[in-house]
mmCIF file as Biopython writes it, N, C-alpha, C and O atoms, coordinates in Angstrom:
data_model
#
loop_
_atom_site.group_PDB
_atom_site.id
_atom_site.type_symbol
_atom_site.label_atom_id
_atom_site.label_alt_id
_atom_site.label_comp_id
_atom_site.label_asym_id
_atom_site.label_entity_id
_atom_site.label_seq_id
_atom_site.pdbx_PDB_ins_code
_atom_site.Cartn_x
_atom_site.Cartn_y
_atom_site.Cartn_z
_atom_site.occupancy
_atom_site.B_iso_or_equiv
_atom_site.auth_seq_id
_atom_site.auth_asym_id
_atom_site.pdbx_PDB_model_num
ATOM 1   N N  . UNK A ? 1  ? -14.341 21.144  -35.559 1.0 0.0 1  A 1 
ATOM 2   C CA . UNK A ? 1  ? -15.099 21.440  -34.366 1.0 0.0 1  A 1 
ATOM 3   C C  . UNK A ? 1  ? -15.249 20.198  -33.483 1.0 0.0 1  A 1 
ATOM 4   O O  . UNK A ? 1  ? -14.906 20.203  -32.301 1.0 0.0 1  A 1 
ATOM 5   N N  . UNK A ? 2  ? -15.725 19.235  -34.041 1.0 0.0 2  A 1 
ATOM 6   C CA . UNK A ? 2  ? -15.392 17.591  -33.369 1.0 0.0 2  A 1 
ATOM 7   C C  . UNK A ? 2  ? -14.255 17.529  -32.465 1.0 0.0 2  A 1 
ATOM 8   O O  . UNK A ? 2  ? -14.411 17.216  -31.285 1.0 0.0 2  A 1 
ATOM 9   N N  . UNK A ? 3  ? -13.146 17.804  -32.948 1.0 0.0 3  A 1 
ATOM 10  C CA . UNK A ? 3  ? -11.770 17.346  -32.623 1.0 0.0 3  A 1 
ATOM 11  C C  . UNK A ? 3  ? -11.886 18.138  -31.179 1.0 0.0 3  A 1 
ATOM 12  O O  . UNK A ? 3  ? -11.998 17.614  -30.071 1.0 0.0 3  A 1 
ATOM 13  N N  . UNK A ? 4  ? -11.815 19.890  -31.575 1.0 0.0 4  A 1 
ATOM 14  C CA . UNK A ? 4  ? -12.074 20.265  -30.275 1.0 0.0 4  A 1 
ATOM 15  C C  . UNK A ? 4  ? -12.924 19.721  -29.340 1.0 0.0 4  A 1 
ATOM 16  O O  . UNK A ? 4  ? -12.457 19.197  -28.328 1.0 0.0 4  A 1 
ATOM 17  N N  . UNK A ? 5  ? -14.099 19.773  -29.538 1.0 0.0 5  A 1 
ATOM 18  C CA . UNK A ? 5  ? -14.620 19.373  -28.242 1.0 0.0 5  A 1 
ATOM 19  C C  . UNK A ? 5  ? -14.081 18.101  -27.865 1.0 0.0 5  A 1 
ATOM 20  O O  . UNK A ? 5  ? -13.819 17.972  -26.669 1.0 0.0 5  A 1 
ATOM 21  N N  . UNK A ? 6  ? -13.821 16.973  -28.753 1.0 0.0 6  A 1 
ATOM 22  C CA . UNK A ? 6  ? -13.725 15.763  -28.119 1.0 0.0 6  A 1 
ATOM 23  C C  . UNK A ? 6  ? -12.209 16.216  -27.350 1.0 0.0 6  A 1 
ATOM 24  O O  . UNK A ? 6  ? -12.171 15.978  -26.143 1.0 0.0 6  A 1 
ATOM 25  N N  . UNK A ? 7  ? -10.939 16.863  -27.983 1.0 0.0 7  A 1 
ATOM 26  C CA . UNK A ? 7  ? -10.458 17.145  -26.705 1.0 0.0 7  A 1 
ATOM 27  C C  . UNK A ? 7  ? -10.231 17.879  -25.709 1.0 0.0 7  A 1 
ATOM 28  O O  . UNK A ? 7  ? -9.244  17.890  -24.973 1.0 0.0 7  A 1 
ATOM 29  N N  . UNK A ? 8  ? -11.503 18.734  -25.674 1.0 0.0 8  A 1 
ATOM 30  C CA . UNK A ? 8  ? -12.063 20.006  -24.531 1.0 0.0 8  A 1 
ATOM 31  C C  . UNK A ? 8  ? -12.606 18.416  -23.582 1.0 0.0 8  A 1 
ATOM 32  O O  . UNK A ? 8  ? -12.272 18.229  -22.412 1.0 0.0 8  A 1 
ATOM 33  N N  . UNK A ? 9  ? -13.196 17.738  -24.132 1.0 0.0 9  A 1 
ATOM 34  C CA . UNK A ? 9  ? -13.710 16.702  -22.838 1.0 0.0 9  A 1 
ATOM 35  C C  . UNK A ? 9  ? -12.912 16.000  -22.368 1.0 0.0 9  A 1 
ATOM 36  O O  . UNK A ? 9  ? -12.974 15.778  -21.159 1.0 0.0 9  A 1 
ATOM 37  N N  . UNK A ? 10 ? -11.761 15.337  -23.265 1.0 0.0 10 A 1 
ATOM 38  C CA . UNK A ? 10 ? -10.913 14.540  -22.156 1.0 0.0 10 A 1 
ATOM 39  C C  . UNK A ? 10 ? -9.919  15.415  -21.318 1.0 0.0 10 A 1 
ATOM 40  O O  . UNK A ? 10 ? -9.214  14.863  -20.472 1.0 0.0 10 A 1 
ATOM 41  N N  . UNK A ? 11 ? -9.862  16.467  -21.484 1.0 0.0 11 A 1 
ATOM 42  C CA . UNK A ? 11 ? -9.087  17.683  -20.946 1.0 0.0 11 A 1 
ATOM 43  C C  . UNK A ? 11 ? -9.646  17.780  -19.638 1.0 0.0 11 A 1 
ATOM 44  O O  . UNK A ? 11 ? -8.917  17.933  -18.658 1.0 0.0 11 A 1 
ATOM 45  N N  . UNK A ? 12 ? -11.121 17.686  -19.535 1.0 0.0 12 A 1 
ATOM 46  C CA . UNK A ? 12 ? -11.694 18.117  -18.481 1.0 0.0 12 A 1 
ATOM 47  C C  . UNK A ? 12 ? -12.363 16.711  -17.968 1.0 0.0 12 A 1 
ATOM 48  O O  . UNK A ? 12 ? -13.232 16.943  -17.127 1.0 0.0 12 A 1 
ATOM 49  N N  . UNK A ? 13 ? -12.223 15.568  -18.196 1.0 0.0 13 A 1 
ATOM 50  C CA . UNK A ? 13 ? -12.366 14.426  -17.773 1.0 0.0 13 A 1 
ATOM 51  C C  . UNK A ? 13 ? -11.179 14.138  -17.235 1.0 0.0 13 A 1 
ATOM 52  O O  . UNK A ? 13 ? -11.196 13.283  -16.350 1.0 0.0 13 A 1 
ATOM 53  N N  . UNK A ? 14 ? -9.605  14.869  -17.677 1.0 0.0 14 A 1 
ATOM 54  C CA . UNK A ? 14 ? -8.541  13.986  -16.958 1.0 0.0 14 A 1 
ATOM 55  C C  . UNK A ? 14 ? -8.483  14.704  -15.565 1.0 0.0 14 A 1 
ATOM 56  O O  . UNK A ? 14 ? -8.198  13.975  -14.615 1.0 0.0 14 A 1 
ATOM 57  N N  . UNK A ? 15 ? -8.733  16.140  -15.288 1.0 0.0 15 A 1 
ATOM 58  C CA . UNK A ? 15 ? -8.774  16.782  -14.398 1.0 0.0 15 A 1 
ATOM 59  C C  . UNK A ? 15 ? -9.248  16.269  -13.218 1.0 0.0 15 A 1 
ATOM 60  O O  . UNK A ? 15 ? -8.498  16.504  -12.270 1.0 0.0 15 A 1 
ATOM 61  N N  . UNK A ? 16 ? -10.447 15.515  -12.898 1.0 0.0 16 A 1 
ATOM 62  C CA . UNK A ? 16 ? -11.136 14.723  -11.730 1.0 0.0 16 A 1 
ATOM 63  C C  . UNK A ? 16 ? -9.944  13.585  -11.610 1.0 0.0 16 A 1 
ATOM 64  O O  . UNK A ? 16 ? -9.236  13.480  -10.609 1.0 0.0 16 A 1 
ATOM 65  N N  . UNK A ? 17 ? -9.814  12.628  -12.952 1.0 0.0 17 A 1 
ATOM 66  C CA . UNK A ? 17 ? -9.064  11.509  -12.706 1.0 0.0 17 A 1 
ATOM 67  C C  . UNK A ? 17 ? -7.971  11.700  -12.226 1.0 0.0 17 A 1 
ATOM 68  O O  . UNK A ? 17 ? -7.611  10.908  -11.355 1.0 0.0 17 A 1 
ATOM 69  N N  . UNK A ? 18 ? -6.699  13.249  -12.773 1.0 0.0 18 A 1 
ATOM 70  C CA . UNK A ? 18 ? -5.667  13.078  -11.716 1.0 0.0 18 A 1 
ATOM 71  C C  . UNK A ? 18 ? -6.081  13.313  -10.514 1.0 0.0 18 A 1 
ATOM 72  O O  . UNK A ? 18 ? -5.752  12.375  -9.788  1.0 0.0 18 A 1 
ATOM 73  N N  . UNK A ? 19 ? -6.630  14.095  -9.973  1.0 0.0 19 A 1 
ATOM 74  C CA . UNK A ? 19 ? -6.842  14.715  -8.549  1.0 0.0 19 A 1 
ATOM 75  C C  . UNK A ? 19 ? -7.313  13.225  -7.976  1.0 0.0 19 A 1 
ATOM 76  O O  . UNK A ? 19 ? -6.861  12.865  -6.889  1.0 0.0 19 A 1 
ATOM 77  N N  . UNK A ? 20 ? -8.214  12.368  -8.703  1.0 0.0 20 A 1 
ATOM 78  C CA . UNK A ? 20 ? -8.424  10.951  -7.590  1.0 0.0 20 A 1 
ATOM 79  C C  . UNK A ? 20 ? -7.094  10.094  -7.442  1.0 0.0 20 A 1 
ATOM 80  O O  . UNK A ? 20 ? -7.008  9.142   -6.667  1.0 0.0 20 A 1 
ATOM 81  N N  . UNK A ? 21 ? -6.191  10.481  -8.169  1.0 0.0 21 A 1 
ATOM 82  C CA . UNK A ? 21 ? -4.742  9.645   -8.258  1.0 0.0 21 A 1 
ATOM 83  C C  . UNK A ? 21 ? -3.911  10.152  -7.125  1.0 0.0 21 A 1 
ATOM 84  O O  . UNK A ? 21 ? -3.342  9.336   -6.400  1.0 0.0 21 A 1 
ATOM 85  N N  . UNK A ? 22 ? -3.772  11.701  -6.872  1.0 0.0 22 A 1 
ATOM 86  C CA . UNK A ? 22 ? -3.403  12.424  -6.093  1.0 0.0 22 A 1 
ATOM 87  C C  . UNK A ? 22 ? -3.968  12.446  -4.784  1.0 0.0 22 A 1 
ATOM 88  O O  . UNK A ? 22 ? -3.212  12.444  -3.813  1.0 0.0 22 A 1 
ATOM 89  N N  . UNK A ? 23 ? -5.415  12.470  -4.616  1.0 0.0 23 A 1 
ATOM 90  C CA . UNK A ? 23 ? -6.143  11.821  -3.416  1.0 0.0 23 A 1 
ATOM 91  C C  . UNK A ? 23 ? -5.992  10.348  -3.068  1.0 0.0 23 A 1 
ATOM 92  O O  . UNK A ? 23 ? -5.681  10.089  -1.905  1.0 0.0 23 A 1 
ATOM 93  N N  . UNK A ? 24 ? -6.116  9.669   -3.653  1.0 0.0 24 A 1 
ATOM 94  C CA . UNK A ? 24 ? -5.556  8.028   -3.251  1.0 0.0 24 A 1 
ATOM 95  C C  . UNK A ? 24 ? -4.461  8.225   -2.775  1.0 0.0 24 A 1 
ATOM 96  O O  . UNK A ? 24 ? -4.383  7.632   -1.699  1.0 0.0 24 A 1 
ATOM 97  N N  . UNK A ? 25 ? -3.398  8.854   -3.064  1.0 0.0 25 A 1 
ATOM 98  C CA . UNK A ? 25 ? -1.654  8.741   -2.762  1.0 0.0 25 A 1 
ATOM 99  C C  . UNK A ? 25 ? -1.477  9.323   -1.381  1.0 0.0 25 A 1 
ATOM 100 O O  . UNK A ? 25 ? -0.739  8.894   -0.494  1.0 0.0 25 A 1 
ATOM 101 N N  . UNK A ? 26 ? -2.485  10.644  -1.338  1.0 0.0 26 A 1 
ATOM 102 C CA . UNK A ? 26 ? -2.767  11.676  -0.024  1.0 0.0 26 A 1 
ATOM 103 C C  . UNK A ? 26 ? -3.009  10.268  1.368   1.0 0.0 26 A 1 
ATOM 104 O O  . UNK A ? 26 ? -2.222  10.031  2.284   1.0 0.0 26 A 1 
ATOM 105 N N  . UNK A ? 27 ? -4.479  9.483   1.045   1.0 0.0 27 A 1 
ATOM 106 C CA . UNK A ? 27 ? -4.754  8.884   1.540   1.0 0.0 27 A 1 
ATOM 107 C C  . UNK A ? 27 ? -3.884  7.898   2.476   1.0 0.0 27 A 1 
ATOM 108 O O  . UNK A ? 27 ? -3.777  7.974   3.700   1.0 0.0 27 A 1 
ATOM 109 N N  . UNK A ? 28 ? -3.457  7.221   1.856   1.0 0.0 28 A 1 
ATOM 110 C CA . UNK A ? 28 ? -2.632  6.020   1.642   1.0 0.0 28 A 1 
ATOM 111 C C  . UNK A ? 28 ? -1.148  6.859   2.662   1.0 0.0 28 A 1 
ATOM 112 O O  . UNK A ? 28 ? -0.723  6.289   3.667   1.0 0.0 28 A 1 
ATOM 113 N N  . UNK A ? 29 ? -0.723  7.817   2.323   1.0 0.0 29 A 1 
ATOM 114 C CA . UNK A ? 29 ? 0.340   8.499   3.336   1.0 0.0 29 A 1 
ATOM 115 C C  . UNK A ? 29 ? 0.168   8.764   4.226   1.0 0.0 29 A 1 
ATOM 116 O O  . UNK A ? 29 ? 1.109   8.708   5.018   1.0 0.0 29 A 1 
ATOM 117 N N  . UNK A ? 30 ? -1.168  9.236   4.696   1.0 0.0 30 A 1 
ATOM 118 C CA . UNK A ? 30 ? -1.876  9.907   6.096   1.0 0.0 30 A 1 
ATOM 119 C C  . UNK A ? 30 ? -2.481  8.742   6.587   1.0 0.0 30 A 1 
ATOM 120 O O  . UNK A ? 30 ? -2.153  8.511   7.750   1.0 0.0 30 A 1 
ATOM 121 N N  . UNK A ? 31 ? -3.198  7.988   6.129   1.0 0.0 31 A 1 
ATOM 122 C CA . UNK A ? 31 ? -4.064  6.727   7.104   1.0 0.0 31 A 1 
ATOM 123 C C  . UNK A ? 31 ? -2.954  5.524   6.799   1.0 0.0 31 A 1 
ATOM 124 O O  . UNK A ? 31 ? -2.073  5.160   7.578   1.0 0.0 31 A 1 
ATOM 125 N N  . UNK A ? 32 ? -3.234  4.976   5.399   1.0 0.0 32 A 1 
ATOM 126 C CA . UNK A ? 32 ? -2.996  3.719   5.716   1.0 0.0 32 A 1 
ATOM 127 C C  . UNK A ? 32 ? -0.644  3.388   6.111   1.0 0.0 32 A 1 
ATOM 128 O O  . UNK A ? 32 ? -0.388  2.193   6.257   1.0 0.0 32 A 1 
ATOM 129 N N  . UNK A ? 33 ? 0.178   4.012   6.182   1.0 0.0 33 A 1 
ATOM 130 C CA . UNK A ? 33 ? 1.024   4.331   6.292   1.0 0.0 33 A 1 
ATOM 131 C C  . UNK A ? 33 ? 0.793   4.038   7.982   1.0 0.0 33 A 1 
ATOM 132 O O  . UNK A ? 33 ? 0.901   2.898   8.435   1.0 0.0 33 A 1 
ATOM 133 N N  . UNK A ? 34 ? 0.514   5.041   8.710   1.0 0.0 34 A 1 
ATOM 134 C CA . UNK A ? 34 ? 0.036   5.224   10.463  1.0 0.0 34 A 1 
ATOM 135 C C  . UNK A ? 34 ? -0.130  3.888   10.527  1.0 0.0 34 A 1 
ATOM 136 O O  . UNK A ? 34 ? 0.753   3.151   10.964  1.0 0.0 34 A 1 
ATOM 137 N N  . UNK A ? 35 ? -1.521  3.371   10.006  1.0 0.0 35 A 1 
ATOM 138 C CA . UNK A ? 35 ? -1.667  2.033   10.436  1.0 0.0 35 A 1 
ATOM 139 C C  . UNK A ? 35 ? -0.715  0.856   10.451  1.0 0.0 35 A 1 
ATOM 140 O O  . UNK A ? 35 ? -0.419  0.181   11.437  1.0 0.0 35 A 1 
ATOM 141 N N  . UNK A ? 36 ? -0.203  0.687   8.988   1.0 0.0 36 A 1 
ATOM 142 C CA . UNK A ? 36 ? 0.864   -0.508  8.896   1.0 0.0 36 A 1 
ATOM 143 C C  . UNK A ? 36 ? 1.821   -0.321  10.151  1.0 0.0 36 A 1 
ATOM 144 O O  . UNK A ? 36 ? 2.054   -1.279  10.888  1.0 0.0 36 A 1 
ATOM 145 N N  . UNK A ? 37 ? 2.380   0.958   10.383  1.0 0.0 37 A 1 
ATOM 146 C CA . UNK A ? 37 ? 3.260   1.040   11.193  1.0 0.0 37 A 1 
ATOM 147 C C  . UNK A ? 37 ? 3.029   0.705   12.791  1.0 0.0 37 A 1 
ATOM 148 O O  . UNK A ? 37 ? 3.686   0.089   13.630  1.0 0.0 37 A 1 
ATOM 149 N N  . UNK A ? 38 ? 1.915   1.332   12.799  1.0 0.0 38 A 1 
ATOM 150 C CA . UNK A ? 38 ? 1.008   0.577   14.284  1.0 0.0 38 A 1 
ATOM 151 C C  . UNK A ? 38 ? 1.192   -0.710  14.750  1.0 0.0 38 A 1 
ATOM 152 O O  . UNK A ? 38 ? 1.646   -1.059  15.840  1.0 0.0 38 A 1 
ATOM 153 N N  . UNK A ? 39 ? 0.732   -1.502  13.667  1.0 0.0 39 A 1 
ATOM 154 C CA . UNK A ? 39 ? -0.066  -2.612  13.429  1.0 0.0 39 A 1 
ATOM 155 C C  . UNK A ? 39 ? 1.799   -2.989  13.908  1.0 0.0 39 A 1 
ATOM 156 O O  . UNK A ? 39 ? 2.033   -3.617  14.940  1.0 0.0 39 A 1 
ATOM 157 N N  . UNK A ? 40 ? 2.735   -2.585  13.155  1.0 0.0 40 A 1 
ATOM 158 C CA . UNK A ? 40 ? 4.144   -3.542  13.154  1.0 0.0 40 A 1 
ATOM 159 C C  . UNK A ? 40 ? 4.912   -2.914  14.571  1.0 0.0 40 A 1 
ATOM 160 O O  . UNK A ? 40 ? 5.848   -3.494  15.121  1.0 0.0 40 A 1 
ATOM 161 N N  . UNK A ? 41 ? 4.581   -2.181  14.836  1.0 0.0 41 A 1 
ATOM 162 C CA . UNK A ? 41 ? 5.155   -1.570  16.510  1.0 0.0 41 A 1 
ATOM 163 C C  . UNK A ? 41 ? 4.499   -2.553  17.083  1.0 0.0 41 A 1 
ATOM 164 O O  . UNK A ? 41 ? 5.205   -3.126  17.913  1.0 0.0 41 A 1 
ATOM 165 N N  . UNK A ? 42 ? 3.028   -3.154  16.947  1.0 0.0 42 A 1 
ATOM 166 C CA . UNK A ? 42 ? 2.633   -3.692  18.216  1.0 0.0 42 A 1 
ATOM 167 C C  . UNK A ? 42 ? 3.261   -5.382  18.438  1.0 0.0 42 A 1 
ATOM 168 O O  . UNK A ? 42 ? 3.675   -6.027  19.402  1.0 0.0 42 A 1 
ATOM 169 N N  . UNK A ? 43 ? 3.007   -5.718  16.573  1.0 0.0 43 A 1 
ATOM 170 C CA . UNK A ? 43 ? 4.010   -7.006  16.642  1.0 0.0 43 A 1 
ATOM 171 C C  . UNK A ? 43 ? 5.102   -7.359  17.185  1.0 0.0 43 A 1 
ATOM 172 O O  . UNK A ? 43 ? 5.397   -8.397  17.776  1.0 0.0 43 A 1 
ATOM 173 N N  . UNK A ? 44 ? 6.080   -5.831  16.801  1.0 0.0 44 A 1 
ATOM 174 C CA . UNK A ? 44 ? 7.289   -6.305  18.095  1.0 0.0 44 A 1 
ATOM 175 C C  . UNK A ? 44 ? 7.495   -5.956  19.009  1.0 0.0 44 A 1 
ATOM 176 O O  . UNK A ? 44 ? 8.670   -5.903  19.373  1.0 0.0 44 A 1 
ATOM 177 N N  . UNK A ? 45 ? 6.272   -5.469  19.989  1.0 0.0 45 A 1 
ATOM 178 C CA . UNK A ? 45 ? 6.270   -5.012  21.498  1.0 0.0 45 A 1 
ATOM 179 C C  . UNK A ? 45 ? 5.558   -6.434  21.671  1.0 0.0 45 A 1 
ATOM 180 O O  . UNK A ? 45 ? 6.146   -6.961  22.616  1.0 0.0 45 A 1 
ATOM 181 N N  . UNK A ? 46 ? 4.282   -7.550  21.067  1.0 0.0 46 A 1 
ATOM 182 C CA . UNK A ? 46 ? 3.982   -8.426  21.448  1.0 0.0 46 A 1 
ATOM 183 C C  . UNK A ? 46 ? 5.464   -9.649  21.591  1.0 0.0 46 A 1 
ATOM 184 O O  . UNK A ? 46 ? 5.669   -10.453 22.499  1.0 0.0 46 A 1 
ATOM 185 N N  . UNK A ? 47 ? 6.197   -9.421  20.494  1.0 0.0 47 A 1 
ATOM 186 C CA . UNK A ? 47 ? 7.326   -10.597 20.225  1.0 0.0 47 A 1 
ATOM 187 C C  . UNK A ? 47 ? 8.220   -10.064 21.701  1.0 0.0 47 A 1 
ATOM 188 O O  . UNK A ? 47 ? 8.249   -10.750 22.722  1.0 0.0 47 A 1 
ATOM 189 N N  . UNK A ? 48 ? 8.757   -9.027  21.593  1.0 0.0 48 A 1 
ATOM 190 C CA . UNK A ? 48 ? 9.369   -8.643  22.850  1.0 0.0 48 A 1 
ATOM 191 C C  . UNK A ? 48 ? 9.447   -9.266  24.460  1.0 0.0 48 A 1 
ATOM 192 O O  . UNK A ? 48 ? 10.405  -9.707  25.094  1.0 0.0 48 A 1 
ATOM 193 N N  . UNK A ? 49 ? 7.752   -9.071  24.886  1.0 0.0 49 A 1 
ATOM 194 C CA . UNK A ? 49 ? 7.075   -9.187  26.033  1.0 0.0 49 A 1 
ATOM 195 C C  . UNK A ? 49 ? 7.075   -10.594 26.266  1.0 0.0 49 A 1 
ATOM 196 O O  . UNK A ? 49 ? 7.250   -11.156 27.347  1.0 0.0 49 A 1 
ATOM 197 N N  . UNK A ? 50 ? 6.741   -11.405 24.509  1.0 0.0 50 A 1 
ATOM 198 C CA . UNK A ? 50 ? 7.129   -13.007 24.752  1.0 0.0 50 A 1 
ATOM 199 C C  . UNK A ? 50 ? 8.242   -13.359 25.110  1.0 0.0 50 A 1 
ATOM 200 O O  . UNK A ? 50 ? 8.259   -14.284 25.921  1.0 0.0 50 A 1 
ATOM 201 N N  . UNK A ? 51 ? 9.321   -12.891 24.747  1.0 0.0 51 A 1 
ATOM 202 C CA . UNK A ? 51 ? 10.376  -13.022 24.501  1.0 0.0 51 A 1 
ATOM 203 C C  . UNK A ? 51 ? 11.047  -12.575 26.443  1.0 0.0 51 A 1 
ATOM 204 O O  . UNK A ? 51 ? 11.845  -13.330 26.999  1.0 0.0 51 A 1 
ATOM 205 N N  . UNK A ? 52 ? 10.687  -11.710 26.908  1.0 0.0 52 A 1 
ATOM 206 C CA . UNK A ? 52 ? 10.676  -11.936 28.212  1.0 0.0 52 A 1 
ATOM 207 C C  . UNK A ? 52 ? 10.277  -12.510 28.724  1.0 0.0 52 A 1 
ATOM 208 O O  . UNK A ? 52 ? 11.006  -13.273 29.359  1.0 0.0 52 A 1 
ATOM 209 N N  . UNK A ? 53 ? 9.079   -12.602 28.849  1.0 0.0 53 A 1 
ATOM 210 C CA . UNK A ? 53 ? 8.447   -13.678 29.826  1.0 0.0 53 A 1 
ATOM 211 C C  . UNK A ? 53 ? 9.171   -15.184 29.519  1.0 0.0 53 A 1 
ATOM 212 O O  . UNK A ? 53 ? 9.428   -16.089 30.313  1.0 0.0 53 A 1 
ATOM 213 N N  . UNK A ? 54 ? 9.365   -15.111 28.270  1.0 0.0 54 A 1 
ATOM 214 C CA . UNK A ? 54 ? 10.516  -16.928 28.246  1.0 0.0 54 A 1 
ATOM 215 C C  . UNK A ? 54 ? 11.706  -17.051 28.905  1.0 0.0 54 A 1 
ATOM 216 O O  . UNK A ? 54 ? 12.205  -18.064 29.394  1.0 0.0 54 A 1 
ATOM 217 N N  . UNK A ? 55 ? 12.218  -15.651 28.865  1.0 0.0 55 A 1 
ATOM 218 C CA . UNK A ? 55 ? 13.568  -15.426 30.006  1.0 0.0 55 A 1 
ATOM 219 C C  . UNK A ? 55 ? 13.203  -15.264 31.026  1.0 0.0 55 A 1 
ATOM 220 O O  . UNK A ? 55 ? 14.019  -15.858 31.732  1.0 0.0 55 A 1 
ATOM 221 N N  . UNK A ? 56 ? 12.025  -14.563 32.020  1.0 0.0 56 A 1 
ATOM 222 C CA . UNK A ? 56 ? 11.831  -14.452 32.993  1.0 0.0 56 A 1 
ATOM 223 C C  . UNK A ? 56 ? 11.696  -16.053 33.382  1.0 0.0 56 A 1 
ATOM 224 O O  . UNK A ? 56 ? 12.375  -16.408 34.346  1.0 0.0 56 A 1 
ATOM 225 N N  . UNK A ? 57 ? 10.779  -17.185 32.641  1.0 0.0 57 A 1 
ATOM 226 C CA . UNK A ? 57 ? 10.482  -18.140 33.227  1.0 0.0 57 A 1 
ATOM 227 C C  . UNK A ? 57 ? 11.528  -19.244 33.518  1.0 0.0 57 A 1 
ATOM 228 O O  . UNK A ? 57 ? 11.486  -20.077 34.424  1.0 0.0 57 A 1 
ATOM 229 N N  . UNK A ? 58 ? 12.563  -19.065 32.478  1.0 0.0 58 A 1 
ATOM 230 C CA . UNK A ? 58 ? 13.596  -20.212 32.121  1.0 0.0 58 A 1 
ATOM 231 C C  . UNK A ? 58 ? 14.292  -19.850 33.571  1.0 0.0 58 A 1 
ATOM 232 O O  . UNK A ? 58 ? 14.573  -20.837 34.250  1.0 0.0 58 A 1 
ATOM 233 N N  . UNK A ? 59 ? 14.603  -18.569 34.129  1.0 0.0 59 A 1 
ATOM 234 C CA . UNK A ? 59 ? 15.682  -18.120 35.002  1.0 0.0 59 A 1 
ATOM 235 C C  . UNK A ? 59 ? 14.420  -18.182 36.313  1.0 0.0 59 A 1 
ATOM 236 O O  . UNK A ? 59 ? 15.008  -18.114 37.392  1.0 0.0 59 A 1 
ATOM 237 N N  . UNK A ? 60 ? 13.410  -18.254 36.442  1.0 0.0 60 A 1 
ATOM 238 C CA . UNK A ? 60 ? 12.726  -19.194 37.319  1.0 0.0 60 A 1 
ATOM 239 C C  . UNK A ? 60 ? 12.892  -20.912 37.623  1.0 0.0 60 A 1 
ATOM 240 O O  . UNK A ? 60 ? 12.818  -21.653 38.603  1.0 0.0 60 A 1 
ATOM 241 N N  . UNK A ? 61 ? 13.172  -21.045 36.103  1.0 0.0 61 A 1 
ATOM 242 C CA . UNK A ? 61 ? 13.084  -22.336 36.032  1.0 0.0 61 A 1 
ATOM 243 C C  . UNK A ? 61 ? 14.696  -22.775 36.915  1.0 0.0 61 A 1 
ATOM 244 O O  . UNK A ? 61 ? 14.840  -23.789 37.599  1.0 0.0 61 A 1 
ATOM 245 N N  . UNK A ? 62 ? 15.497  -21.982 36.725  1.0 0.0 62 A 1 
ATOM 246 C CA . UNK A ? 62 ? 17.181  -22.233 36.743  1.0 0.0 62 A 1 
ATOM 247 C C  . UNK A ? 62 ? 17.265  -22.193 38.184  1.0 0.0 62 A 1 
ATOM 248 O O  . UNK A ? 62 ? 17.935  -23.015 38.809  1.0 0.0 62 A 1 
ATOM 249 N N  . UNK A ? 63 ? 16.562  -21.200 38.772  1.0 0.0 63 A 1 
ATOM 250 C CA . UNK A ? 63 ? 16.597  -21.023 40.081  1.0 0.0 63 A 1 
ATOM 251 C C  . UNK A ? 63 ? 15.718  -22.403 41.354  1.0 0.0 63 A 1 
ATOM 252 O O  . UNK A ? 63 ? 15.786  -22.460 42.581  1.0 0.0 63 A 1 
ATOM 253 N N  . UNK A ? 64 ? 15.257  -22.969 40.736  1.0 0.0 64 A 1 
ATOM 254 C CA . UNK A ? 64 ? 14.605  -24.388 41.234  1.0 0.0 64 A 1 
ATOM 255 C C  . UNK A ? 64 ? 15.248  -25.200 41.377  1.0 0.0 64 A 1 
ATOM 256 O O  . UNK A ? 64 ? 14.800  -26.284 41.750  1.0 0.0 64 A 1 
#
């Protein structure tokens, strides 16, 4: 009778723990995924815009 219950409880203790494994993974695909990708679009629209303006200025500069 021991045996059962002790593994009627981890049976029903693993049940919450996968679903938080499965919710973390949910998470992590829907938010934090969006973000990294954000976050790295804006890095190379900032590198970009530098990256013009150094050509815009040099070919200012050329034209002097």
């Amino acid at each position: 009778m021991v045996d059962t219950l002790y593994l009627t409880a981890v049976a029903l203790l693993f049940v919450p723990w996968a679903y938080g494994l499965y919710a973390l993974a949910r998470d992590g695909k829907n938010r934090l995924v969006p973000l990294v990708r954000r976050y790295l679009r804006g890095r190379r629209q900032i590198k970009q815009q530098a990256e013009a303006e150094a050509e815009r200025e040099e070919q200012e500069r050329q034209l002097y």
